[in-house]
C-alpha positions as CSV (number, residue, x, y, z in Angstrom):
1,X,0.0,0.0,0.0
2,X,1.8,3.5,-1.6
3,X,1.0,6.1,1.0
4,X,0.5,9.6,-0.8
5,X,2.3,12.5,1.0
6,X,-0.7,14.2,1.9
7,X,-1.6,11.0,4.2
8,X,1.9,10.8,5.5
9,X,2.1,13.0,9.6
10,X,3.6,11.7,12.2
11,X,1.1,9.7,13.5
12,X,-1.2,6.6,12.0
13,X,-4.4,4.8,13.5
14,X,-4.2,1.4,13.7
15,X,-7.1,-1.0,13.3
16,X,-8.0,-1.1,17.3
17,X,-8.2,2.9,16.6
18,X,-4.6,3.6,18.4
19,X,-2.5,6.7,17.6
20,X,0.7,5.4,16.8
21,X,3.5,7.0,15.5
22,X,5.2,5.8,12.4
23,X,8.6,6.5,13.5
24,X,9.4,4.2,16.8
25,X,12.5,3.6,19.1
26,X,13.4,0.1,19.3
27,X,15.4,-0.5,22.2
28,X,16.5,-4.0,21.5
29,X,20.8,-5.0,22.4
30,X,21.2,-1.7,24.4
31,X,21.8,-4.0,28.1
32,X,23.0,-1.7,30.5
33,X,22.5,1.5,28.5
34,X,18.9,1.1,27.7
35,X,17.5,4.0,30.1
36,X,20.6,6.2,28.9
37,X,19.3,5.6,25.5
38,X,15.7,5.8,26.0
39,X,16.1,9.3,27.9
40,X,18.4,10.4,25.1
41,X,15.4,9.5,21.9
42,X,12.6,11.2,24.4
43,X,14.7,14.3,24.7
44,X,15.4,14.1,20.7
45,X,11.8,13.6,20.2
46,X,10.2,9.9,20.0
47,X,7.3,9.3,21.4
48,X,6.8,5.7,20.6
49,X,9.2,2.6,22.3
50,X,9.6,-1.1,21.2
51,X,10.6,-3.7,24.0
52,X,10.2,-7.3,25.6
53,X,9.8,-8.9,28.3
54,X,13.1,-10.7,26.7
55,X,16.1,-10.2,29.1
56,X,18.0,-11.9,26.3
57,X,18.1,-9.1,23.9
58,X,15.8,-6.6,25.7
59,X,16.8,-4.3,29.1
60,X,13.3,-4.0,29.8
61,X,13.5,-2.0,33.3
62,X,15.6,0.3,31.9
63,X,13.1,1.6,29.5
64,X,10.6,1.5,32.3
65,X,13.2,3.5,34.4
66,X,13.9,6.4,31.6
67,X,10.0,6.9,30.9
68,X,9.1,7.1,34.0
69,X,12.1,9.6,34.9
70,X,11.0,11.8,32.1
71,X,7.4,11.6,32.9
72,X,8.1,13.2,36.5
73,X,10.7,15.6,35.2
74,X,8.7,16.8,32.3
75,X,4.7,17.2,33.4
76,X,3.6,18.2,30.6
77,X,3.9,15.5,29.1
78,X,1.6,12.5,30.2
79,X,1.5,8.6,29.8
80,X,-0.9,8.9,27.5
81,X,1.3,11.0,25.2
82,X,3.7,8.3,24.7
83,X,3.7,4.3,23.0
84,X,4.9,1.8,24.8
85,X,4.8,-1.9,22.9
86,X,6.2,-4.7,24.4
87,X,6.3,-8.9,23.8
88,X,5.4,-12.1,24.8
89,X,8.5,-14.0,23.9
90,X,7.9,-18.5,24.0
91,X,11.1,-20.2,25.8
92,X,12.7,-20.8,22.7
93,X,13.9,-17.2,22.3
94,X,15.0,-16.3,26.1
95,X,18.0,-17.0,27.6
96,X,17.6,-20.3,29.8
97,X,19.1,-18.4,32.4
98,X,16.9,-15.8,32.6
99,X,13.3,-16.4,31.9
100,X,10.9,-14.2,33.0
101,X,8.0,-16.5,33.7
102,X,8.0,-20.4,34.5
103,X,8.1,-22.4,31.8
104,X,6.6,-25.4,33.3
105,X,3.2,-23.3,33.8
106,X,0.5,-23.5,31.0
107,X,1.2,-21.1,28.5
108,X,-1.8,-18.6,29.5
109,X,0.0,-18.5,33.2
110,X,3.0,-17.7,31.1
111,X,1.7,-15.0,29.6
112,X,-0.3,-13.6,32.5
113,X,2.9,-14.0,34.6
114,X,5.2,-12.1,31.2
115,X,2.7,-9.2,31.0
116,X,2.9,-8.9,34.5
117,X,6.6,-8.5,34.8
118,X,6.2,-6.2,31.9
119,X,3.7,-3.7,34.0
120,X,6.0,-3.6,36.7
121,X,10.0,-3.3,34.5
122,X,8.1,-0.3,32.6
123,X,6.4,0.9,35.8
124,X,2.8,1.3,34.2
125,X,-1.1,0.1,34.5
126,X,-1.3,-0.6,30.8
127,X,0.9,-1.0,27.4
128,X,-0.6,0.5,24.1
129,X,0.5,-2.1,21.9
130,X,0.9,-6.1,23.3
131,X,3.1,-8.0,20.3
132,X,3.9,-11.9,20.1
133,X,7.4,-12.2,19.6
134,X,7.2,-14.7,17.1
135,X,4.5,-18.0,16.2
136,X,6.2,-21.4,18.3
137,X,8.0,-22.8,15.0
138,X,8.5,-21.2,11.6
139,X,6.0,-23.7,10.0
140,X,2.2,-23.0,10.6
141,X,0.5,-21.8,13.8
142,X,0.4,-24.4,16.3
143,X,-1.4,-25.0,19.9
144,X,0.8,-23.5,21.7
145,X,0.4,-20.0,19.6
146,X,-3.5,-20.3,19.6
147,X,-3.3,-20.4,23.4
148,X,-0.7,-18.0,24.0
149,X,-2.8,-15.4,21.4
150,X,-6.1,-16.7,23.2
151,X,-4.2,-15.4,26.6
152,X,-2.9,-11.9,24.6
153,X,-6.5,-11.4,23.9
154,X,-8.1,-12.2,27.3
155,X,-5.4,-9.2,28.6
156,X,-6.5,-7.2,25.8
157,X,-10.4,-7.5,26.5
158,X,-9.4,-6.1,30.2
159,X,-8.3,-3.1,28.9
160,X,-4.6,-3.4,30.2
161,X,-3.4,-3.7,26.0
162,X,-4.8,-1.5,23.4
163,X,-3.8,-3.1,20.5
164,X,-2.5,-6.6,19.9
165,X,0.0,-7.8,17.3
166,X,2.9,-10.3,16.0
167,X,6.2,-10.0,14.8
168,X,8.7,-12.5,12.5
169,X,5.7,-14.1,11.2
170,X,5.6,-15.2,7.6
171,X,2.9,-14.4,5.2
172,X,1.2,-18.0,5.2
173,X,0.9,-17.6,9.2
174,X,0.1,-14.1,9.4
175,X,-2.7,-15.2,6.5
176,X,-4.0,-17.9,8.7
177,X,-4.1,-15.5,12.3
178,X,-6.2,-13.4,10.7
179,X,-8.6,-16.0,9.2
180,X,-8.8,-17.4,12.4
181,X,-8.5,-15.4,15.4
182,X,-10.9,-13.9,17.1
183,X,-8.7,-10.7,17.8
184,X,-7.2,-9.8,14.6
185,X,-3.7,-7.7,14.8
186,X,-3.0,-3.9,14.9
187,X,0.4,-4.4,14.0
188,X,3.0,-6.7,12.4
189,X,6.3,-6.4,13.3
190,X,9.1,-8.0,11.0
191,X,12.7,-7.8,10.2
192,X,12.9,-6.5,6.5
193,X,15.3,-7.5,3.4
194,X,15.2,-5.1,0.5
195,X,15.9,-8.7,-1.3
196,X,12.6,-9.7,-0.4
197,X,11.0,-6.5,-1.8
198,X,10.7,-5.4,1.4
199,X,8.6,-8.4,2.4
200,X,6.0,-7.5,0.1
201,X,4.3,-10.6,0.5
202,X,3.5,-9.7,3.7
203,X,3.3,-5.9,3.6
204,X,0.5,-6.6,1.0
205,X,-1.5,-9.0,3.5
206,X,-1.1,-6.3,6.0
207,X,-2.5,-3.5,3.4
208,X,-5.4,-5.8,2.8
209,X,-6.3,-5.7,6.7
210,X,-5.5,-2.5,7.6
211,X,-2.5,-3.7,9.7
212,X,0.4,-1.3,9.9
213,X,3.4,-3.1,9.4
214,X,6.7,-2.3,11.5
215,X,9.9,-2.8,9.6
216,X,13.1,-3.4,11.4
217,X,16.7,-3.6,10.5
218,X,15.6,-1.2,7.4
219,X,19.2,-0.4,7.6
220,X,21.4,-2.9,9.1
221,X,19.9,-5.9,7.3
222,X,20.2,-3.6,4.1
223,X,23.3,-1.7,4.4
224,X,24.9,-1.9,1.2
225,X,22.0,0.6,-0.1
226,X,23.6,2.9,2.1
227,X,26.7,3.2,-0.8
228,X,24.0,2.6,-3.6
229,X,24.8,4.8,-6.5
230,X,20.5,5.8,-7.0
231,X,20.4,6.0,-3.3
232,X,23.6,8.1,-2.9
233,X,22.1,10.5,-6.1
234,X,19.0,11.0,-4.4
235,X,20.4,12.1,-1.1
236,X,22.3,14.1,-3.0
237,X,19.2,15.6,-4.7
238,X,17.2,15.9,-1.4
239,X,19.4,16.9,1.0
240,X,19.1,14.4,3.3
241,X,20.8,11.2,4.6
242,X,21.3,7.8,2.5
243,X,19.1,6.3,6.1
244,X,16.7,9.3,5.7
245,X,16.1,8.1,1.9
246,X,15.3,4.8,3.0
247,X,13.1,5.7,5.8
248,X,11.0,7.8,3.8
249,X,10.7,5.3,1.4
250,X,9.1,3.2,3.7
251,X,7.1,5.7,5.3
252,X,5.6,5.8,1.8
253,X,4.8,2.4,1.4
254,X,3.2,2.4,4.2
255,X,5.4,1.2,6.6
256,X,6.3,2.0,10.6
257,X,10.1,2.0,11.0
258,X,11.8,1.2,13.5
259,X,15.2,2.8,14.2
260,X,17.5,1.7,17.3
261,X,20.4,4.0,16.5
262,X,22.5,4.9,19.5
263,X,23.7,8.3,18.1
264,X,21.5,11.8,18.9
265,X,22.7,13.1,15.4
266,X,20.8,10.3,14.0
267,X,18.0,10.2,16.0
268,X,17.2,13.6,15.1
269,X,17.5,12.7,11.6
270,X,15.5,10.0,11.7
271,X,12.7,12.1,12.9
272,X,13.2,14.6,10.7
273,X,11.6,12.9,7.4
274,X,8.4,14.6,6.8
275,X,9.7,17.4,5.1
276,X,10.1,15.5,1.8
277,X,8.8,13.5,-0.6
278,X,10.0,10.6,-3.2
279,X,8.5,10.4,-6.5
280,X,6.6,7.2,-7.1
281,X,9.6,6.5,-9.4
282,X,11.7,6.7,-7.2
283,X,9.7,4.7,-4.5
284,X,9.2,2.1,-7.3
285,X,12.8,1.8,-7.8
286,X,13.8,1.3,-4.4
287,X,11.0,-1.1,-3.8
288,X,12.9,-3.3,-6.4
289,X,16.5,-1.8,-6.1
290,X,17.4,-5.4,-5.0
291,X,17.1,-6.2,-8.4
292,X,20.5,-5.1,-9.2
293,X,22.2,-7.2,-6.5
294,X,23.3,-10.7,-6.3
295,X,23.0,-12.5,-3.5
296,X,24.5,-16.1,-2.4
């Protein structure tokens, strides 16, 4: 879905009617300097924070700690203001030295007992936006994801999530959620390869439902576009930054980023893309730039 500039502000509502912004921090690998980090993209301007209850990739207290530090130090701003998302993450992606539920319980009590420690690391009453981490295998849904989303939307109809979704899901499962569940998700959330068209398969499910998809690793996973000639030309022609190119290229295909750079230079250039416009050329030829590459 090609997103016209007029329809492009900093802000988009989702299908459970939430006002999320379409540029969010994701605060995934930043351990000990998390809250550092956190305070540091709320002073530069975001609004909107990924995490998980995931102490294997995710300091989730030390988000907790910054928003709630700038939230007493800043009173005009409220909770409300801000986006908080965070995960339900099965055993297979935490660290088996760290879980943050027991493993042995049911996996509704799992849940339940995740969330939980999720209210408290991020020291709030509610989360705007409650995200499985990712379906139980890579094939299909299974039980365990049916009752796991079954629990996600039990929290959901108590009011303490807004908006439920799913991330590293592949089109045929996404396809098969939203045929099935009772809930349907707000947002998917999925790692993105210009190689794959950008995930297109599933960006055009999502289109089709009126999900908002969340692309991560935009630039990491897609870095030699950084030194792309066309890419290089237009920032040139625009005045802006290689990663400000391909951030407003998603913007315009309808996409939510997510950025998790560690610099304040860059954070303040990712949130400054909504001055500009591509062409739809130019968004055309990015969406297939990939074209040009080969890959083993």
């Amino acid at each position: 879905m090609k997103v016209t500039s007029k329809e492009i502000t900093k802000y988009v509502t989702t299908l459970a009617g939430i006002n999320m912004p379409r540029m969010i921090y994701g605060t995934a690998w930043k351990k000990d300097k998390t809250a550092e980090l956190v305070k540091l993209a709320l002073e530069s301007g975001f609004i909107g924070f990924d995490t998980a209850c995931q102490p294997k990739h995710y300091y989730e207290p030390g988000s907790g700690k910054a928003i709630t530090d700038y939230l007493y130090s800043n009173t005009n701003v409220k909770r409300s203001d801000l986006f908080i998302q965070t995960k339900f993450t099965f055993l297979r992606g935490q660290d088996p030295n760290n879980i943050p539920y027991n493993p042995k319980s049911p996996f509704n009590e799992q849940v339940d007992e995740s969330f939980k420690k999720s209210l408290i690391n991020l020291n709030t009453d509610y989360v705007d936006s409650y995200v499985l981490h990712g379906p139980y295998t890579d094939n299909g849904l299974t039980e365990a994801d049916w009752k796991v989303w079954n629990a996600m939307t039990e929290i959901y109809k108590s009011g303490k999530v807004k908006q439920l979704g799913i991330s590293n899901i592949s089109s045929s499962q996404l396809a098969m959620l939203i045929n099935l569940a009772e809930v349907k998700p707000s947002v998917v959330q999925n790692r993105c390869y210009a190689r794959s068209k950008w995930d297109k398969e599933t960006r055009t499910i999502c289109s089709q439902n009126n999900i908002i998809y969340q692309g991560f690793s935009l630039l990491t996973a897609n870095v030699y576009l950084l030194k792309d000639n066309y890419i290089l030309k237009l920032s040139e022609n625009k005045k802006k930054t290689p990663e400000q190119i391909i951030f407003r290229f998603c913007l315009q295909v309808g996409m939510a980023p997510l950025t998790g750079t560690t610099s304040e230079k860059h954070m303040k250039e990712d949130l400054n893309i909504f001055d500009f416009e591509l062409s739809e050329e130019e968004v055309n030829f990015i969406e297939n730039i990939a074209e040009r590459y080969t890959f083993k």
